[in-house]
PAZAPA-4460 file (N, C-alpha, C; in steps of 0.05 Angstrom, whole numbers, plus 32768, in hexadecimal, padded with zeros to 4 digits):
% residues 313
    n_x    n_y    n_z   ca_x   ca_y   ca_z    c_x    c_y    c_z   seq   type   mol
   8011   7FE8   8000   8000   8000   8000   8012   8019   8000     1      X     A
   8014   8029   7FEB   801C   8046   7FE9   8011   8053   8003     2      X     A
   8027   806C   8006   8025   807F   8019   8009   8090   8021     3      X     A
   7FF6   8091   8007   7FE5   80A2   8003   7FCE   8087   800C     4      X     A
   7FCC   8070   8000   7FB7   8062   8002   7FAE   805C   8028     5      X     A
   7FCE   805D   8030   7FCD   805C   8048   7FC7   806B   805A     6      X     A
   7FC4   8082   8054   7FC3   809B   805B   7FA5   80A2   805C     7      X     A
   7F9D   8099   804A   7F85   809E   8048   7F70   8088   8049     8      X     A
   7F7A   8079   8059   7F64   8066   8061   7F5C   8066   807C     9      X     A
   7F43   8062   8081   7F38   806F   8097   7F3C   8065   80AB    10      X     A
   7F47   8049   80AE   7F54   803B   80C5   7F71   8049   80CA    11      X     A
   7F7D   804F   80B8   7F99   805A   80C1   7F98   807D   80C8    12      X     A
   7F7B   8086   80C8   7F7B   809D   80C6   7F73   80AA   80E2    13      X     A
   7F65   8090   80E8   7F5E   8092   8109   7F71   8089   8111    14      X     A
   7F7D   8075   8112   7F95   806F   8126   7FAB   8080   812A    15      X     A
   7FBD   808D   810F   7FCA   80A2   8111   7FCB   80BC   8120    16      X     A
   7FA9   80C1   8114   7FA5   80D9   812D   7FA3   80DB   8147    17      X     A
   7F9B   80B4   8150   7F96   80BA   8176   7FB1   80B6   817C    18      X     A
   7FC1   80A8   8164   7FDE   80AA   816F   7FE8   80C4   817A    19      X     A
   7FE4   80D3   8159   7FED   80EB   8162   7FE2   8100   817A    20      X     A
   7FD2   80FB   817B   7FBD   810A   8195   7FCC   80F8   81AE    21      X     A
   7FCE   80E3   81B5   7FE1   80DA   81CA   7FFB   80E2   81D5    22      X     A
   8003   80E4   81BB   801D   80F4   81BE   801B   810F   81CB    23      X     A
   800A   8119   81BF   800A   813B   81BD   7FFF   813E   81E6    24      X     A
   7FEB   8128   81F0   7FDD   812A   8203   7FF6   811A   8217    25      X     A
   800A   8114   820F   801F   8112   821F   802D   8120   8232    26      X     A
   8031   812C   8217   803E   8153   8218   8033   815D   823B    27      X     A
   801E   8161   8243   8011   8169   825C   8024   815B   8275    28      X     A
   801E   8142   8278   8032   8136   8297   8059   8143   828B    29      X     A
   805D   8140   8273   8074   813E   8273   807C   8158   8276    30      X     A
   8071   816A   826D   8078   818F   8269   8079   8191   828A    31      X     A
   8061   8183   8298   8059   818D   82B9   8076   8180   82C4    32      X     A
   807F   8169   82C0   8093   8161   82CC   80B2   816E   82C7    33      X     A
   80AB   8178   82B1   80CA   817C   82A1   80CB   8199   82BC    34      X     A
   80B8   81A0   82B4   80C0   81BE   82BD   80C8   81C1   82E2    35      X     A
   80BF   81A9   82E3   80D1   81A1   8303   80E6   819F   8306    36      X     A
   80E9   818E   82F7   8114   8183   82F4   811D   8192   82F0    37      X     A
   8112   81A6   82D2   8126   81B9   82D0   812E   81D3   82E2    38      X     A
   8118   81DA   82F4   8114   81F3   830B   810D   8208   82F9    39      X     A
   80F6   8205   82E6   80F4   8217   82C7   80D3   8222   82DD    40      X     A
   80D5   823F   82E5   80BF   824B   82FD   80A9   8251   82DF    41      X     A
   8095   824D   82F5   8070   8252   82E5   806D   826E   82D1    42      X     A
   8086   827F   82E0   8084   82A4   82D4   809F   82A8   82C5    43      X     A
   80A5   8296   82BE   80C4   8291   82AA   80B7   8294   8291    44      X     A
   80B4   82AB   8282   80A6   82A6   826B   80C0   82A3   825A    45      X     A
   80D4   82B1   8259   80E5   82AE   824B   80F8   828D   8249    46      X     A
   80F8   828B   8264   80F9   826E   8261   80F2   8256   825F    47      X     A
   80D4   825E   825E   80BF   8241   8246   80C0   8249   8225    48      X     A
   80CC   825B   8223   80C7   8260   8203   80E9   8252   81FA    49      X     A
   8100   8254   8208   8110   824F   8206   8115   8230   820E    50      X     A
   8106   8220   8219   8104   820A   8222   80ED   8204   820F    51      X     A
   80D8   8205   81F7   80CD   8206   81ED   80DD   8200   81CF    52      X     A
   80F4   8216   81CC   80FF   821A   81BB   8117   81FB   81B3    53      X     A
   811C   81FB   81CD   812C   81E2   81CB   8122   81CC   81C4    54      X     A
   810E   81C7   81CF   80FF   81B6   81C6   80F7   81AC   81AB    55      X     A
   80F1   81C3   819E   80EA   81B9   8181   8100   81BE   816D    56      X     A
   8119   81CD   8175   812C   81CC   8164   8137   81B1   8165    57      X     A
   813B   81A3   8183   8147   8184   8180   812E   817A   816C    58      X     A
   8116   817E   816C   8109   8168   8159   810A   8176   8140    59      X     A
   8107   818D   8131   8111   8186   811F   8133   817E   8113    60      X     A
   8148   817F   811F   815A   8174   8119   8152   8153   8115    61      X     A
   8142   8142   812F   8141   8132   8120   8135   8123   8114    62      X     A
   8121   8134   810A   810C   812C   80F0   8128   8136   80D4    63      X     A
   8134   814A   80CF   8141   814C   80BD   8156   8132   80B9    64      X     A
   8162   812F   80CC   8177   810F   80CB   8167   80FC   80C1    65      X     A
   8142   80F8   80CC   8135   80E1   80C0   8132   80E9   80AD    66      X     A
   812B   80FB   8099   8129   8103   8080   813D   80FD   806D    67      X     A
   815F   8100   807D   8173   80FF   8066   8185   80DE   8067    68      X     A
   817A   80DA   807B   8187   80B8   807E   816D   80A2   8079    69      X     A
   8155   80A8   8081   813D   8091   8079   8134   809B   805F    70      X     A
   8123   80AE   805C   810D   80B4   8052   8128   80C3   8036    71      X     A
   8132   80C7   803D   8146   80C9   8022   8146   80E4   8012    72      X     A
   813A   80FC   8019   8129   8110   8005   813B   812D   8005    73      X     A
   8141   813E   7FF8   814E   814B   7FF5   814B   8162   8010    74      X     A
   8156   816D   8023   8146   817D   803D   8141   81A1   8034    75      X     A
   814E   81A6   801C   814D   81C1   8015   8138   81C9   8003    76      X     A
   812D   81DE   800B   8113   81E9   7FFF   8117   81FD   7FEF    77      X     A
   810B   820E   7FDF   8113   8226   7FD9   810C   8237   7FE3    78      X     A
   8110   8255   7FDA   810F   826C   7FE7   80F2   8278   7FEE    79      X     A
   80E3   826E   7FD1   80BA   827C   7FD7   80BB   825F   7FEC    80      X     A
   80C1   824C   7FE9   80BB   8237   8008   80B9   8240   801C    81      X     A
   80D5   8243   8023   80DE   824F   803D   80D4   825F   8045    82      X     A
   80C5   8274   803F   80B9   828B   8045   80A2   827E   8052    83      X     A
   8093   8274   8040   807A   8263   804B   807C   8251   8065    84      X     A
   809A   8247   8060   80A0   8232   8077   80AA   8243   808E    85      X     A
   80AE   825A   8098   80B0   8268   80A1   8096   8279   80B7    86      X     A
   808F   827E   80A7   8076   8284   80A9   8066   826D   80B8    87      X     A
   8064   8256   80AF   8054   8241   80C1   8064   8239   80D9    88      X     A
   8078   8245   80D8   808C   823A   80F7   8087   824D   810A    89      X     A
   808A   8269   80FB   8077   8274   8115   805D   8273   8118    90      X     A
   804D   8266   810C   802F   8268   811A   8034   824F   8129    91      X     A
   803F   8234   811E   8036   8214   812C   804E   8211   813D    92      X     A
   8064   8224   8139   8078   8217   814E   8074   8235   816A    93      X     A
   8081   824E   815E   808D   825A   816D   806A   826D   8174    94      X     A
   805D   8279   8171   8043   8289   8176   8039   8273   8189    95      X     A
   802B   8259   8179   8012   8249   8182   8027   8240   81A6    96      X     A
   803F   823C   81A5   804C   8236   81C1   8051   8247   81D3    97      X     A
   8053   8262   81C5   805D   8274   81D9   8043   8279   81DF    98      X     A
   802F   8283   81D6   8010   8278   81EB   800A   826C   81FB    99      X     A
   8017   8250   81EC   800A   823C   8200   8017   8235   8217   100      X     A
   802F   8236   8213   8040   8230   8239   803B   824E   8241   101      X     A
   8040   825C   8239   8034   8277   824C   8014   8279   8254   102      X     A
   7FFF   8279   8245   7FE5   8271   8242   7FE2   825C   8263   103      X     A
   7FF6   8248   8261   7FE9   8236   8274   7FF4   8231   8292   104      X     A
   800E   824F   828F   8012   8258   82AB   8006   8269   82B7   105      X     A
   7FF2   8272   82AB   7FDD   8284   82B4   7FC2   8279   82AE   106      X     A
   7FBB   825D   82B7   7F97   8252   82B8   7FA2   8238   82C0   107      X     A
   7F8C   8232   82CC   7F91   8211   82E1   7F97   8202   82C2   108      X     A
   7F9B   81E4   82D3   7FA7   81D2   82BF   7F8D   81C4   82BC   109      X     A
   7F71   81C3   82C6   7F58   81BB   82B5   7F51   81CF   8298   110      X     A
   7F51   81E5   82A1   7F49   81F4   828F   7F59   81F5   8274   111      X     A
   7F7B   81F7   8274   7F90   81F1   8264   7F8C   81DA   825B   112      X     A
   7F86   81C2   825E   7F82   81B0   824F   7F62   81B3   823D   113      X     A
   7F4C   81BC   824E   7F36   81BF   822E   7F35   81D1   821D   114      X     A
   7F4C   81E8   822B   7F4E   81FF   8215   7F60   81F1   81FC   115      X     A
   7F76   81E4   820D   7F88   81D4   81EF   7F79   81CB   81DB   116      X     A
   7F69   81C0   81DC   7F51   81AF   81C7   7F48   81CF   81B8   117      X     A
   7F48   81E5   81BB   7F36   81F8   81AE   7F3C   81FB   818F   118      X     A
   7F5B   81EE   8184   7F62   81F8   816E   7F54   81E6   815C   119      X     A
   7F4F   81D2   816A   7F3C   81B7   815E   7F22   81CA   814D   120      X     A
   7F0F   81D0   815D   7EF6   81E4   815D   7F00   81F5   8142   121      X     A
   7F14   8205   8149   7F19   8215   8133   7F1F   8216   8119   122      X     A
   7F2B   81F6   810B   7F2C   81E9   80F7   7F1E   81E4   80ED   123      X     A
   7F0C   81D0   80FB   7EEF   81CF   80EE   7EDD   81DF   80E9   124      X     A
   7EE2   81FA   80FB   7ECB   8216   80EB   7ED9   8220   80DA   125      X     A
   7EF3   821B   80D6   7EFA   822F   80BF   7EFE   8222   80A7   126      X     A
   7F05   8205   80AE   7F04   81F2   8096   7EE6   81F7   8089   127      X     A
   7ED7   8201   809A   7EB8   8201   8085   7EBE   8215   807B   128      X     A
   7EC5   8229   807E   7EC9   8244   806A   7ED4   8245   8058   129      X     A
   7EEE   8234   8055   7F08   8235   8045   7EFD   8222   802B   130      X     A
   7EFB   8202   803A   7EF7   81EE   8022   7ED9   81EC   801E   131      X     A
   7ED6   81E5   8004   7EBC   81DF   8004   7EB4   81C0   8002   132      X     A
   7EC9   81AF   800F   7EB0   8197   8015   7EC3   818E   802A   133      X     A
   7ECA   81A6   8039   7EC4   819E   8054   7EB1   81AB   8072   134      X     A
   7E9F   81A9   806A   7E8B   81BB   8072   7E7D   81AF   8089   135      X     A
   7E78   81B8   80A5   7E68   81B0   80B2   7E4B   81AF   80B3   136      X     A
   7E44   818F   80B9   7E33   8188   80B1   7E1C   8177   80CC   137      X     A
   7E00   8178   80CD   7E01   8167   80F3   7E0F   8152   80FB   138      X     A
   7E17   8143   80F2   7E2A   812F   8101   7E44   8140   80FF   139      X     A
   7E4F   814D   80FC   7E67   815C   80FF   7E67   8178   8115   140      X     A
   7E4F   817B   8113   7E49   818B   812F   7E47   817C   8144   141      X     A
   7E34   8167   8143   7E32   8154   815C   7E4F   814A   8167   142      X     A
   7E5D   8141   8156   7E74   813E   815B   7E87   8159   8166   143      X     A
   7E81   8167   815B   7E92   8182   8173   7E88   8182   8189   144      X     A
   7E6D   8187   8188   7E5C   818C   81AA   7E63   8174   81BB   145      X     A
   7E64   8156   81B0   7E67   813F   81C6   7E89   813B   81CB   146      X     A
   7EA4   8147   81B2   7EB6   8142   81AD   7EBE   815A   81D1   147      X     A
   7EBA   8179   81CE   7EBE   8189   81DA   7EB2   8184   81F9   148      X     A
   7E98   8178   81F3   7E8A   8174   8215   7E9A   815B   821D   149      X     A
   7EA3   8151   821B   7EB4   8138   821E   7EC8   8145   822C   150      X     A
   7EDB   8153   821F   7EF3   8160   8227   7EF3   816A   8245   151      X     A
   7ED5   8180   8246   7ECD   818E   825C   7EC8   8179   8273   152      X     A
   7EB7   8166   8269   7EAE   8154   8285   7ECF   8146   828D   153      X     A
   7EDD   8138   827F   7EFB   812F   8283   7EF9   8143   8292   154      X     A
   7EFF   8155   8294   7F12   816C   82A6   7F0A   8175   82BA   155      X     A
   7EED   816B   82C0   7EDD   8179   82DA   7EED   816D   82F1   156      X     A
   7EEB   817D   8305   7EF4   816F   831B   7F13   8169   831D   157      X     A
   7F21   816C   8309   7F3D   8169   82FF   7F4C   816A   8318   158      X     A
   7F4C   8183   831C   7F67   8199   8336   7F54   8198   834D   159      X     A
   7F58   8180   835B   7F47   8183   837A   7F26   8189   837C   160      X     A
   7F1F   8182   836E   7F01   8183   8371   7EF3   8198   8363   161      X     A
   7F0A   81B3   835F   7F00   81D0   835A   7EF2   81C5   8335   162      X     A
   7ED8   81D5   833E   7ECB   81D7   8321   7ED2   81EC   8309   163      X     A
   7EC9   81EE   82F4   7ED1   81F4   82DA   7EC5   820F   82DA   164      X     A
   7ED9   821D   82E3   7ED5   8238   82E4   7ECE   8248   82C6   165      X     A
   7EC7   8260   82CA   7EC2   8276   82AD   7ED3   8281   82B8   166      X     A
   7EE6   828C   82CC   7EF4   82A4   82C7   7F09   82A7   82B1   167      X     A
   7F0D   82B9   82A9   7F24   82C0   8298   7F32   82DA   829A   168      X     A
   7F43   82CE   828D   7F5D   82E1   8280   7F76   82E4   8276   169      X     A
   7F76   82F4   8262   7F85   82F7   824E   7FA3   82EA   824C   170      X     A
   7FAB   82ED   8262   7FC3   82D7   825D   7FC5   82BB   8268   171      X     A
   7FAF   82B7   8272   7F9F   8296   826E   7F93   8293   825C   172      X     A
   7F7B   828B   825D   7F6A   8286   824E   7F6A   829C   8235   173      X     A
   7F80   82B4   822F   7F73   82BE   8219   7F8C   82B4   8207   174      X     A
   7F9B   82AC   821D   7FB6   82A3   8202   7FB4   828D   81FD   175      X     A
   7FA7   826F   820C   7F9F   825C   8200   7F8F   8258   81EE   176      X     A
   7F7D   826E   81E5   7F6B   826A   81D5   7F79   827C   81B4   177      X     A
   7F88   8289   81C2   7F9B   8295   81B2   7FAE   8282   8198   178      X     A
   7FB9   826F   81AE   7FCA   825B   81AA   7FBD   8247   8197   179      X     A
   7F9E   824A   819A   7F8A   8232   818B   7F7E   823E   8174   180      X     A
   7F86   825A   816C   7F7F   826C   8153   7F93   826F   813A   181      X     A
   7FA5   8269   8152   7FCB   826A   8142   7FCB   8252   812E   182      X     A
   7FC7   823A   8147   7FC8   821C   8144   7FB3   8214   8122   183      X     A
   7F9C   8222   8128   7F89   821F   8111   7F95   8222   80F6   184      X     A
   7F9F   8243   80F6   7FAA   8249   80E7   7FBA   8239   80E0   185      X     A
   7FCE   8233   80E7   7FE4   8229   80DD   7FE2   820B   80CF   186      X     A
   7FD1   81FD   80DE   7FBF   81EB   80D0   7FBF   81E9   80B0   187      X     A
   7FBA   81FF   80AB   7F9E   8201   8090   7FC7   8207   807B   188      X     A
   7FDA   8217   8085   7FF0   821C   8079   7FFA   81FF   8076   189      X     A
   8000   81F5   808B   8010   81DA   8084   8000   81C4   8075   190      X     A
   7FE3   81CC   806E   7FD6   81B4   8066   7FE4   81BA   804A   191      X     A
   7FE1   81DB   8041   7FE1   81DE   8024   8000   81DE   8020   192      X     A
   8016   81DC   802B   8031   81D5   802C   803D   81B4   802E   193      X     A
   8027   81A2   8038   8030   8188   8030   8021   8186   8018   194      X     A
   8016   8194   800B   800B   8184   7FEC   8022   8184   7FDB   195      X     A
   8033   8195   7FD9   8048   8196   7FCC   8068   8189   7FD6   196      X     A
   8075   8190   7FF7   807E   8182   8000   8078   816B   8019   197      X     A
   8091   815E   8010   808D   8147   8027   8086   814E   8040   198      X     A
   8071   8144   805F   806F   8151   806B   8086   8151   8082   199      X     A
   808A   8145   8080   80A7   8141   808D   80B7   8154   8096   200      X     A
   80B8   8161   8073   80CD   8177   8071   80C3   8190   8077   201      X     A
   80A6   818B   806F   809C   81AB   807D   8094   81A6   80A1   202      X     A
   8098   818E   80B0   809F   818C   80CE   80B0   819E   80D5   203      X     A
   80CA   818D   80C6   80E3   8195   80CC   80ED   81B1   80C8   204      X     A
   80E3   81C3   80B4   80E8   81D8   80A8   80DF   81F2   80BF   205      X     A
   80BD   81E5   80C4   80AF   8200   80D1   80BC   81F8   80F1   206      X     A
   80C6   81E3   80F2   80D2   81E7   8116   80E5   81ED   8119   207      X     A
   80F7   81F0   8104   8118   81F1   810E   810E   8212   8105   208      X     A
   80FF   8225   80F6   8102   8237   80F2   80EF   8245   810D   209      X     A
   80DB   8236   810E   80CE   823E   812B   80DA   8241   8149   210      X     A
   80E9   822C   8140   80FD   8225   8160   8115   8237   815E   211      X     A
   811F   823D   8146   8135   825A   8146   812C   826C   8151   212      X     A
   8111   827C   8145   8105   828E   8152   8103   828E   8176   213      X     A
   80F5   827C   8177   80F0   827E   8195   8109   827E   81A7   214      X     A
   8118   8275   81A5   813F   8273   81AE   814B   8291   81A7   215      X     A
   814A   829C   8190   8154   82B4   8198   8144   82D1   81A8   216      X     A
   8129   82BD   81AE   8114   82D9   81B2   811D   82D5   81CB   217      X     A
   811D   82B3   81D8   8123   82B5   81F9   813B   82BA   8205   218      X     A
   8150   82AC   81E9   8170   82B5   81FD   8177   82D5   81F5   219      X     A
   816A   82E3   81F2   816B   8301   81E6   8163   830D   8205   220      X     A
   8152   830A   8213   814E   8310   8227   815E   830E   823C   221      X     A
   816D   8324   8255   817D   831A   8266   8178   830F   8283   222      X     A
   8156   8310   8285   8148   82FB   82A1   8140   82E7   829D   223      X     A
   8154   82D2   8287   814F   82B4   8287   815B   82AB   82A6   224      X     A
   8152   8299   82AD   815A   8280   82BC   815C   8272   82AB   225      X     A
   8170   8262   82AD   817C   824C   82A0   817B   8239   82B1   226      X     A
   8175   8221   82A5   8168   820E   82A8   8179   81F7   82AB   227      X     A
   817A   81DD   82CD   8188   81CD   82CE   817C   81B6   82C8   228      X     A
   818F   81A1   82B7   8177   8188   82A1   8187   8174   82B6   229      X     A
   8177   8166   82C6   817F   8150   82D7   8178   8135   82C2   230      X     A
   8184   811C   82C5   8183   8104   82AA   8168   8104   82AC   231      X     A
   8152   8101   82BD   813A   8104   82BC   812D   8116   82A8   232      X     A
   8139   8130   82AB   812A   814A   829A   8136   8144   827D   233      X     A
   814B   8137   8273   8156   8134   825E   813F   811D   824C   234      X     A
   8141   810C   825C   812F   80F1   8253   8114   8104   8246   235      X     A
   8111   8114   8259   80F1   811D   825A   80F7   812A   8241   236      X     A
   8104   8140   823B   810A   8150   822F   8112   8144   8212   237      X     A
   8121   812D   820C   811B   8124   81F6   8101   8110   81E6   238      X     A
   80F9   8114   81F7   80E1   80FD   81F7   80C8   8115   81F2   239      X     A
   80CD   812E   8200   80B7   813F   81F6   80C5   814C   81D5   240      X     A
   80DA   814E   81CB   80E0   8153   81AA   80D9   8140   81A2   241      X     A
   80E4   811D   81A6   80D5   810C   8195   80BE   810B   818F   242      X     A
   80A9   8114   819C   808A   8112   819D   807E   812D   818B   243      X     A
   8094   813D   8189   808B   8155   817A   8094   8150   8163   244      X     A
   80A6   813F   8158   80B1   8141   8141   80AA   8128   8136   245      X     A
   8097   8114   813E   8088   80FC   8133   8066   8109   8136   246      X     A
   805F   8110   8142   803D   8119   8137   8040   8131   812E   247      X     A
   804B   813F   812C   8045   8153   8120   804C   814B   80FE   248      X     A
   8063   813D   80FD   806B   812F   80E0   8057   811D   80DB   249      X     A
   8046   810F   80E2   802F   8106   80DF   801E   8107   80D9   250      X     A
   8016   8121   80EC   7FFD   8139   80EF   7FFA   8141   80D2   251      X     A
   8019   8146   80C3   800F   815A   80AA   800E   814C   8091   252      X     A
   801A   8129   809B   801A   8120   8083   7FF4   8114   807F   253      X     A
   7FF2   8117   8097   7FCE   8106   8091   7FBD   8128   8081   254      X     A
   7FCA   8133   8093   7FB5   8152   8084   7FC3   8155   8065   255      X     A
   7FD3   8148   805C   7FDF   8153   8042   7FC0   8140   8031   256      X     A
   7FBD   812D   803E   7FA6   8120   802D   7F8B   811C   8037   257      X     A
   7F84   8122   804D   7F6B   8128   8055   7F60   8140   805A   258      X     A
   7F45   8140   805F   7F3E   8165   805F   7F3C   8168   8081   259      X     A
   7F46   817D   8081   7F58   818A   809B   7F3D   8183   80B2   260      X     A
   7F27   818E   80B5   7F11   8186   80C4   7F10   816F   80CC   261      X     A
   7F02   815A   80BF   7F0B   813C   80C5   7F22   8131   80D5   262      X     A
   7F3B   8137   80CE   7F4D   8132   80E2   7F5D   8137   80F1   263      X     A
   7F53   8150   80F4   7F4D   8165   8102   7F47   8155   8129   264      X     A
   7F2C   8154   811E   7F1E   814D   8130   7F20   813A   8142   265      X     A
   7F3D   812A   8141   7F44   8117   8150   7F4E   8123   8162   266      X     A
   7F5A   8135   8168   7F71   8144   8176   7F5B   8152   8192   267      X     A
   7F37   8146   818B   7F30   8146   81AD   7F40   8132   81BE   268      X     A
   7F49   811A   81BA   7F59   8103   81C0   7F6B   8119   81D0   269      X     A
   7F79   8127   81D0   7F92   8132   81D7   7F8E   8145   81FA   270      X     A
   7F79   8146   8201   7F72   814E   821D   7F70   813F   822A   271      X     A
   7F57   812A   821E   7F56   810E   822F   7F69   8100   8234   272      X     A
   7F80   80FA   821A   7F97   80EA   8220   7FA3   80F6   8230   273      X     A
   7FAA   8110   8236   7FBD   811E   8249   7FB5   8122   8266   274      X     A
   7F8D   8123   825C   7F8D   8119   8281   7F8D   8102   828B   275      X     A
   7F88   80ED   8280   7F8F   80C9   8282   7FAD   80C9   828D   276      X     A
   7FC6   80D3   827B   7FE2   80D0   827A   7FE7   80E0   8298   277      X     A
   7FE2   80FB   829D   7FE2   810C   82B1   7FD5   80F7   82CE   278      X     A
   7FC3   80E4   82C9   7FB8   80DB   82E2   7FC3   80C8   82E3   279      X     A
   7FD9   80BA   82D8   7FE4   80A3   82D5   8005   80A6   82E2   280      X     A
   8011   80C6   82D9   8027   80C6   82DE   8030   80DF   82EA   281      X     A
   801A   80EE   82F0   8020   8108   8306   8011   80F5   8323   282      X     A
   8026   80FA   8337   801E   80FE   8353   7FFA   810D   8354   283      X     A
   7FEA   8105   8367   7FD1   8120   836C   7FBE   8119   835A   284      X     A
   7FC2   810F   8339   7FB1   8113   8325   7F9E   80F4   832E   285      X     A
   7F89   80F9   8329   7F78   80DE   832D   7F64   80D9   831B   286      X     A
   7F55   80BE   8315   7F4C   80BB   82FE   7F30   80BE   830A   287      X     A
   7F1E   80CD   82FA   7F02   80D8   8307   7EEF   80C2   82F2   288      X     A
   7ED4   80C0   82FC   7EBA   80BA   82E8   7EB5   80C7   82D4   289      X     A
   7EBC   80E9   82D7   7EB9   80FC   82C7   7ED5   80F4   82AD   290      X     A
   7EEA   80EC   82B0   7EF8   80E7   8299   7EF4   80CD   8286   291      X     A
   7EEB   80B9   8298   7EDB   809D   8286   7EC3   80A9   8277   292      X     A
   7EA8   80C0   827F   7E9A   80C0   826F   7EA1   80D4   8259   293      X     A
   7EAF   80EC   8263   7EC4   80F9   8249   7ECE   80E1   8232   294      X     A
   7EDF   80DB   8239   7EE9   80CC   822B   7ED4   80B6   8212   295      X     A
   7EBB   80B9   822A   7EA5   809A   8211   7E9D   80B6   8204   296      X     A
   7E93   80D5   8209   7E8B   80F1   81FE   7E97   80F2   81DD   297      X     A
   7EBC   80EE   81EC   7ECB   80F0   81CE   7EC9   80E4   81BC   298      X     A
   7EC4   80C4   81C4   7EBF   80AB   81B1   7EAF   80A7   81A1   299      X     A
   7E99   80B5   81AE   7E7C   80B7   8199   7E81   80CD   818D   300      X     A
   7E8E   80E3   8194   7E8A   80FF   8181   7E97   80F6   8163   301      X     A
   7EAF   80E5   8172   7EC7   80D9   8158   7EB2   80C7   8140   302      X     A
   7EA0   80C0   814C   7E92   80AA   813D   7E78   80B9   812D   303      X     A
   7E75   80C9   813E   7E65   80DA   812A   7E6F   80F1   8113   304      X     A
   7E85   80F1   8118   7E98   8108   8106   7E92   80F3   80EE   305      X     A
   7E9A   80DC   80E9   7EA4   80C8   80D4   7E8A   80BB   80CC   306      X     A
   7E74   80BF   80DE   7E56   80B4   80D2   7E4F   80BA   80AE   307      X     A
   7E55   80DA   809E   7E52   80D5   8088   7E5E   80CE   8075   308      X     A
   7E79   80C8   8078   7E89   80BA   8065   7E7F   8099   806E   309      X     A
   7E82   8096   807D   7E7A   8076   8083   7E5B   8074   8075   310      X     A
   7E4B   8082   8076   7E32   806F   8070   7E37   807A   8045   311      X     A
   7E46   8083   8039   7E4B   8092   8022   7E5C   8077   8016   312      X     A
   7E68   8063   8026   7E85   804D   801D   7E6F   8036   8019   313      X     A
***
């Protein structure tokens, strides 16, 4: 089976994505832990963007090595590329992050995890604007409303009992949602940049150019704390680039051939998995009733997303 047949078959299209949503819902215990070992403080903005930055420059270095030793493909783009590839590194690497670890030192860690899901929401409303046959339709609403209420019930009760507050503000909740407008965006760029290249290369391209940015914005500043990586924080620390530089190379090769909405919509998976992972491997975190029926919320929303292609085969 070719790359494309596989790609686009609907068994590999769901598995890929809860992969990738696993991964991504990782990210949560490991970021919470990392930032222990390292002594990296809640109001260090300069040094989560710089610890951010590291992060995805080690992965794309080594998505570029898998590109020039496996996958075999030439790693240089040209110049109208680059621009483009540029451009998507700061919305999906260096913008949508510096939101989001800042974003989520300022709002509890229930609320930070259903705001993460928001860029989800945003794909699919704008994918109806953009394409025209990918349009929301009632089972594609139903599936947001049960995909999103899923998310919320997972998270009730999360942090000690305290319920699901409305308060806000702007450097909580207005930069996570921020982070999930960026995220959209950038979406819809890399979809129309793997039609032509490999996605691989446009991984590797928009993070090593995203992750430059963010490194000279934070070591430019002279109130970094610098950060001590105990073998623990290292482990962690490579293990959070590998996970960025395999779903996200994933992420864009399934959108190079599916319409962005559709699989899209897997990436509710990515709260639930991170509060499952978080109750499994943070101290405190515990597994509630409210995250088993979240979790059956997302299952059916997933099943109803895919109701009209299935009854159409």
């Amino acid at each position: 089976m070719d790359s494309k047949r596989f790609l686009t078959n609907r068994y590999s299209v769901i598995a890929i994505s809860i992969f990738c949503s696993i991964l991504w819902g990782s990210a949560f215990p490991v970021l919470k832990v990392s930032y222990e070992e390292i002594g990296l403080r809640a109001d260090d903005l300069y040094g989560k963007v710089i610890f951010a930055g590291m992060r995805f420059f080690v992965a794309a270095i080594f998505l570029f090595l898998l590109i020039k030793w496996v996958i075999k493909i030439p790693i240089k783009v040209n110049k109208k590329v680059l621009l483009e590839l540029f451009i998507l590194g700061m919305l999906q690497t260096a913008l949508q992050y510096f939101f989001f670890y800042n974003g989520l030192a300022y709002t509890s860690g229930m609320k930070g995890s259903v705001l993460s899901s928001i860029s989800t929401f945003f794909v699919v409303l704008f994918a109806h604007f953009i394409y025209t046959d990918d349009k929301i339709d009632t089972n594609k609403m139903l599936g947001l409303i049960l995909g999103f209420g899923g998310i919320i019930l997972a998270n009730l009760g999360k942090e000690g009992g305290d319920s699901f507050s409305l308060s806000f503000s702007f450097m909580g909740e207005g930069f996570m949602i921020l982070s999930g407008i960026v995220s959209a965006w950038g979406t819809f760029i890399a979809k129309r940049l793997s039609k032509d290249i490999h996605p691989f290369l446009v991984t590797a391209w928009q993070m090593l150019l995203g992750a430059t940015v963010m490194l000279l914005f934070g070591m430019n500043q002279s109130s970094i704390n610098f950060m001590t990586f105990t073998p623990k924080a290292w482990i962690l620390f490579l293990y959070s680039a590998f996970l960025s530089a395999v779903a996200f190379a994933l992420w864009y090769a399934l959108l190079k051939y599916n319409k962005a909405g559709e699989v899209t919509i897997y990436q509710f998976m990515i709260p639930v998995s991170g509060s499952l992972l978080s109750a499994l491997f943070i101290p405190g975190e515990m597994l509630t009733i409210q995250l088993f029926l979240g979790l059956l919320m997302v299952t059916v929303g997933i099943i109803a997303i895919n109701l009209p292609k299935k009854l159409n085969e």
